[in-house]
C-alpha positions as CSV (number, residue, x, y, z in Angstrom):
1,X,-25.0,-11.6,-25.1
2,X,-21.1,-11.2,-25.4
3,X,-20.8,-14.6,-24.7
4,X,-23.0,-15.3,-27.9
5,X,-21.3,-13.1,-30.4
6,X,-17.9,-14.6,-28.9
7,X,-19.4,-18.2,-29.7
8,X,-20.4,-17.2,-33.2
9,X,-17.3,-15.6,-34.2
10,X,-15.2,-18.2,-33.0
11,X,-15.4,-20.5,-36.3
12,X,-16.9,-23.7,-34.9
13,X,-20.6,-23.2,-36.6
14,X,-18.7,-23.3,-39.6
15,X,-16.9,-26.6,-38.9
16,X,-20.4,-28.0,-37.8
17,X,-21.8,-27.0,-40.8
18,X,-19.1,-28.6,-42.8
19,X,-19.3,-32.0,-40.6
20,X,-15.8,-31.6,-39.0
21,X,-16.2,-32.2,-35.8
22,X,-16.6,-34.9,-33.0
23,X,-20.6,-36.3,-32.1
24,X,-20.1,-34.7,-29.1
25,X,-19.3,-31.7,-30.4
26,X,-21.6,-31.8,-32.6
27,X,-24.3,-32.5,-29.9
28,X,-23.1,-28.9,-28.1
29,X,-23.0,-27.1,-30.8
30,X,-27.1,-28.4,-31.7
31,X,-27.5,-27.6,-27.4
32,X,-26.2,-24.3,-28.0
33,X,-28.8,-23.8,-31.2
34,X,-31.6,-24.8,-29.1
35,X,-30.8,-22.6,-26.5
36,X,-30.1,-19.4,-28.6
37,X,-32.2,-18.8,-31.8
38,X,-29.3,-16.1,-32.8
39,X,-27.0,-19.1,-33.3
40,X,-29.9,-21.1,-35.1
41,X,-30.0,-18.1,-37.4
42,X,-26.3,-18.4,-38.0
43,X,-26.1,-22.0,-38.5
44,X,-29.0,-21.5,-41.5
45,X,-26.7,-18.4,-42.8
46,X,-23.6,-21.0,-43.3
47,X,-25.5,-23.4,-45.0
48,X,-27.4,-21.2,-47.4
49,X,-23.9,-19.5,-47.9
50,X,-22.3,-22.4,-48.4
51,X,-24.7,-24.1,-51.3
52,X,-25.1,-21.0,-52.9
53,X,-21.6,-20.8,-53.4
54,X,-21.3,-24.5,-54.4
55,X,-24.1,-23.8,-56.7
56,X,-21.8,-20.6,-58.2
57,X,-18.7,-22.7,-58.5
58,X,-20.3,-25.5,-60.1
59,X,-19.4,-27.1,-63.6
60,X,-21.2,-28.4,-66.4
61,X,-20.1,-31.7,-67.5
62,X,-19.3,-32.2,-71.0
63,X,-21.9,-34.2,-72.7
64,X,-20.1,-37.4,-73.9
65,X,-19.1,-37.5,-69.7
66,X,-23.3,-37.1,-69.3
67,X,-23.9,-40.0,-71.7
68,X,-21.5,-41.8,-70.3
69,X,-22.9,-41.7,-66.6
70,X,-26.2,-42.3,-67.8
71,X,-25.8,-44.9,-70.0
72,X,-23.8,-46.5,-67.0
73,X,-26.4,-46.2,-64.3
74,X,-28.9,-47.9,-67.0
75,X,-26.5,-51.3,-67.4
76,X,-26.0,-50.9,-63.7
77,X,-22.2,-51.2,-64.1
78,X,-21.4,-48.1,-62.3
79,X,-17.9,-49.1,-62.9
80,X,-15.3,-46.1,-63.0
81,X,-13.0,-47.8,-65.2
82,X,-15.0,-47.0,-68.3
83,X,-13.8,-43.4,-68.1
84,X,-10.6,-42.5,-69.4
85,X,-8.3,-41.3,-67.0
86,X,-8.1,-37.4,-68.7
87,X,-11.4,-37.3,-68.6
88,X,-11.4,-38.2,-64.7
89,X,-8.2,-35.8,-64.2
90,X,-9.7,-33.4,-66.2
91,X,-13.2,-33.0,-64.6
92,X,-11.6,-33.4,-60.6
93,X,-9.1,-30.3,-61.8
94,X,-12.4,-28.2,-62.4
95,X,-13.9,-29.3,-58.8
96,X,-13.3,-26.4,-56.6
97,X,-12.1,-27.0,-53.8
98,X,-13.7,-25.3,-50.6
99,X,-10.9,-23.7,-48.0
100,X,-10.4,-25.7,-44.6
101,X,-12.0,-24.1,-41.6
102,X,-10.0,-22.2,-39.9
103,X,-11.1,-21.8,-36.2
104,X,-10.4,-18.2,-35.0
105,X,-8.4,-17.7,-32.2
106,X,-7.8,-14.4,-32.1
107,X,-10.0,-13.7,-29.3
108,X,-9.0,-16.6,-26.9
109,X,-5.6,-14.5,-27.0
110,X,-7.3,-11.6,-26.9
111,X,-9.1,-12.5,-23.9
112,X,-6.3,-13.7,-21.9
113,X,-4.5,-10.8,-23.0
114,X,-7.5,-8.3,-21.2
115,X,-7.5,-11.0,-18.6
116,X,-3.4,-10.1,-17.4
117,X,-3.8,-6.6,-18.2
118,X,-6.8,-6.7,-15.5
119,X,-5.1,-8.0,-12.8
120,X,-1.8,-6.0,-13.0
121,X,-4.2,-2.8,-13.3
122,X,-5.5,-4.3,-10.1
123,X,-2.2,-5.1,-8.4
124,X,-1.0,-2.2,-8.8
125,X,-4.2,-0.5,-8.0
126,X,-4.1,-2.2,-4.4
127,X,-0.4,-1.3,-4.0
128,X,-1.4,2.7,-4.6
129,X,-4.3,2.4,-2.1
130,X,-1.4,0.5,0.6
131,X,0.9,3.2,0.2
132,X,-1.9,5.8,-0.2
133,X,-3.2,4.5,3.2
134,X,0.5,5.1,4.5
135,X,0.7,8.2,4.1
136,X,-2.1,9.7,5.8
137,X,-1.6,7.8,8.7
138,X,2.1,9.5,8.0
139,X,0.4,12.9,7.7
140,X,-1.8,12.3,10.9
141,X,1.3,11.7,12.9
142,X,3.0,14.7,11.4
143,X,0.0,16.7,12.8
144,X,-0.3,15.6,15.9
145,X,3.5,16.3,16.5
146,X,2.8,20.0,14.9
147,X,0.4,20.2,17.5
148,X,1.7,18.9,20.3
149,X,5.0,20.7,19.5
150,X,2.7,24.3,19.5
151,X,1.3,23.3,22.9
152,X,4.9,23.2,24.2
153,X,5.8,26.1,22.4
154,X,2.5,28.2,24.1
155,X,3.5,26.7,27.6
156,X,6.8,27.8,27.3
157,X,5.9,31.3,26.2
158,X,3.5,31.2,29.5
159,X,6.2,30.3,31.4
160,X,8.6,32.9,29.7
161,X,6.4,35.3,30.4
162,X,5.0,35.3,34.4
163,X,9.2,35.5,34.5
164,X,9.7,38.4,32.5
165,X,6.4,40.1,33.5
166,X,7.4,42.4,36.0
167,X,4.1,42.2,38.0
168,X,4.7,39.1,38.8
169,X,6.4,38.3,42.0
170,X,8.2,34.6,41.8
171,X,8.1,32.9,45.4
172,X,10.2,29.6,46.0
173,X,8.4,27.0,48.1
174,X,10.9,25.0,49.8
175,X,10.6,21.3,52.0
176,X,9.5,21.4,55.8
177,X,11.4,18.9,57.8
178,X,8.3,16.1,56.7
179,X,9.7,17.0,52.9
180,X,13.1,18.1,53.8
181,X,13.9,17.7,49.4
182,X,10.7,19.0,48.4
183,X,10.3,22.7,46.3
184,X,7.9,24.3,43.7
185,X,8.0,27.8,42.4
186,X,4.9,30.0,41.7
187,X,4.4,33.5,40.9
188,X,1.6,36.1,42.0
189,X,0.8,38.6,40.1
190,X,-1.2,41.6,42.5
191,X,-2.8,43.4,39.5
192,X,-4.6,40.6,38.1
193,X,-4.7,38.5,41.1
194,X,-3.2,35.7,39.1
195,X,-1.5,32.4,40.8
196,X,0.8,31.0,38.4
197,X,2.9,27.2,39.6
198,X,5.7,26.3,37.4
199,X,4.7,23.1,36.8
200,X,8.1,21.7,36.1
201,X,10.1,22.9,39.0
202,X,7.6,20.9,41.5
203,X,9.4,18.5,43.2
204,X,6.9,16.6,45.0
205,X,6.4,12.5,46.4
206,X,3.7,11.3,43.7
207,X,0.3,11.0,45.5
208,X,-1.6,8.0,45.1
209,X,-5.5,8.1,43.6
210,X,-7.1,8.8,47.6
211,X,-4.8,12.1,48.1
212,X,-4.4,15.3,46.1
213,X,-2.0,18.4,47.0
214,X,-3.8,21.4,47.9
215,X,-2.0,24.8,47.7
216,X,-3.1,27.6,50.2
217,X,-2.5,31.7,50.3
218,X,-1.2,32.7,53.9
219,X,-3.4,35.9,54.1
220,X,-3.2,38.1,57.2
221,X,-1.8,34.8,58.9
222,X,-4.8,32.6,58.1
223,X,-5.0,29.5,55.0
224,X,-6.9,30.4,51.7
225,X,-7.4,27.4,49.6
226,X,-6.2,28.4,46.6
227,X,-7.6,24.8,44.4
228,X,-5.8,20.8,44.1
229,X,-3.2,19.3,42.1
230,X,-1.2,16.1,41.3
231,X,2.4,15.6,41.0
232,X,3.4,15.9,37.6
233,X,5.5,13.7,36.0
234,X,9.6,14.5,35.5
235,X,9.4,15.7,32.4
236,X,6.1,17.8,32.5
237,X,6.2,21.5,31.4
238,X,4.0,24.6,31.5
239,X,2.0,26.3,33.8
240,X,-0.7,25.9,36.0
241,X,-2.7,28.4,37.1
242,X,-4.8,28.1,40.4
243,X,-7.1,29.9,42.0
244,X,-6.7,34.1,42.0
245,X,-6.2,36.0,45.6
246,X,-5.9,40.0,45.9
247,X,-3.1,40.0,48.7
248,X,-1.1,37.3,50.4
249,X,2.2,37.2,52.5
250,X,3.3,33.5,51.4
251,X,1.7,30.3,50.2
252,X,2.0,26.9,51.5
253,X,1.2,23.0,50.4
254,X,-0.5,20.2,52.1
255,X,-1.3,16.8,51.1
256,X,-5.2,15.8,51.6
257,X,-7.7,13.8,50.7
258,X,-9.1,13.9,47.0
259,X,-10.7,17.0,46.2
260,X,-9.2,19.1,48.9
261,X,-9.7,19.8,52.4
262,X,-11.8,23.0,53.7
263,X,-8.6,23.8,56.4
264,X,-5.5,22.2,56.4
265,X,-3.7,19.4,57.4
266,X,-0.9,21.1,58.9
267,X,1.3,17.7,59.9
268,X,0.8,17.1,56.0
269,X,2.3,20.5,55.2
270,X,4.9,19.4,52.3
271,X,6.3,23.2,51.2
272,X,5.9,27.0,52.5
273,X,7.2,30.4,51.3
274,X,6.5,33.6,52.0
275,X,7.2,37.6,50.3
């Protein structure tokens, strides 16, 4: 419907109306007519417009110029040289003259003018979703790294804490002669039978996917299994706690098959300590 009122406004009914335009103009603008009665209406406005304002603008000839016409139409001369030339001057001065059409542009500029403002609102709509986009990923990351920074801090205070807990009793494992450079260091704590391994000072080989270490309690001279573990990575931190035992002398490590072994495999024994 926009479309409509934007095609009546524009000016070119009124050029049609006043016959100046191309055929095939003319033939769209009669298409458009057919098509949409509100432009069929307008068209009938113009004209009526326009002859009622002839018709308001008109002048009465002078009766000796009446005569004159008449009496040439009836000797069929029709021959504008009988007329004096004021007369002719005079009469033409008193023709008005209708204004030129004027085709309206305003709202082709207007249009391209809503047109650019569109896409920049959209350019710059995209750009504020981009870097909108960025920084939540940005915010994510900062989390994680909050998070992962706490974890470290908690381990840490674990790991301050079996130290400075005097409960605890710290044991250092060192290497038999199969591990000569091998060591780990756990604590025991009596009164709540906790097992505590300092995850970053075990210095173990890295076991491969079939084999897990298994740490034991050396109680009243016979192996407790005490749970598995894997060989942490250089830079791993924290604690680990295993499996809790009321009394032991020492504990010792042994490398076995995944998931632990229910007695030792002493020839795989890798560290031993005892109190």
């Amino acid at each position: 419907m926009e479309d409509v009122k934007a095609y009546i406004e524009s000016g070119i009914l009124e050029l049609y109306v006043l016959g100046d335009m191309s055929a095939e103009e003319k033939l769209q603008v009669e298409g458009m007519a057919s098509k949409y009665p509100e432009i069929r209406t307008e068209i009938n406005a113009i004209e009526t417009s326009l002859e009622l304002y002839a018709r308001a603008q008109a002048v009465e000839p002078s009766e000796q110029l009446r005569n004159r016409v008449l009496n040439s139409m009836v000797v069929n001369l029709g021959d504008d040289n009988t007329f004096t030339k004021s007369v002719t001057h005079h009469d033409d001065d008193n023709v008005p003259q209708l204004p030129a059409a004027r085709v309206n542009s305003f709202y082709k500029y207007a249009f391209a003018a809503c047109l650019t403002l569109l896409l920049i609102s959209i350019y710059g709509l995209v750009n504020l979703y981009s870097q909108l986009q960025d920084s939540n990923a940005q915010i994510a990351a900062l989390r994680l790294d909050k998070q992962h920074f706490a974890n470290q801090v908690s381990l840490m205070d674990n790991q301050l804490d079996m130290y400075r807990d005097p409960s605890y009793k710290v044991l250092k494992l060192k290497g038999t002669a199969k591990t000569p450079t091998a060591a780990m260091i756990l604590a025991w704590n009596a009164v709540s039978k906790k097992v505590m391994v300092d995850v970053q000072s075990v210095k173990l080989p890295k076991n491969d996917k079939q084999h897990q270490y298994q740490l034991w309690a050396l109680v009243n001279g016979k192996p407790v299994d005490m749970g598995v573990f894997d060989a942490p990575d250089a830079d791993t931190a924290g604690v680990k706690e295993m499996k809790a035992i009321a009394s032991a002398q020492g504990f010792a490590v042994t490398l076995e098959p995944m998931g632990g072994s229910i007695n030792p495999t002493m020839n795989e024994m890798v560290v031993i300590g005892t109190f």
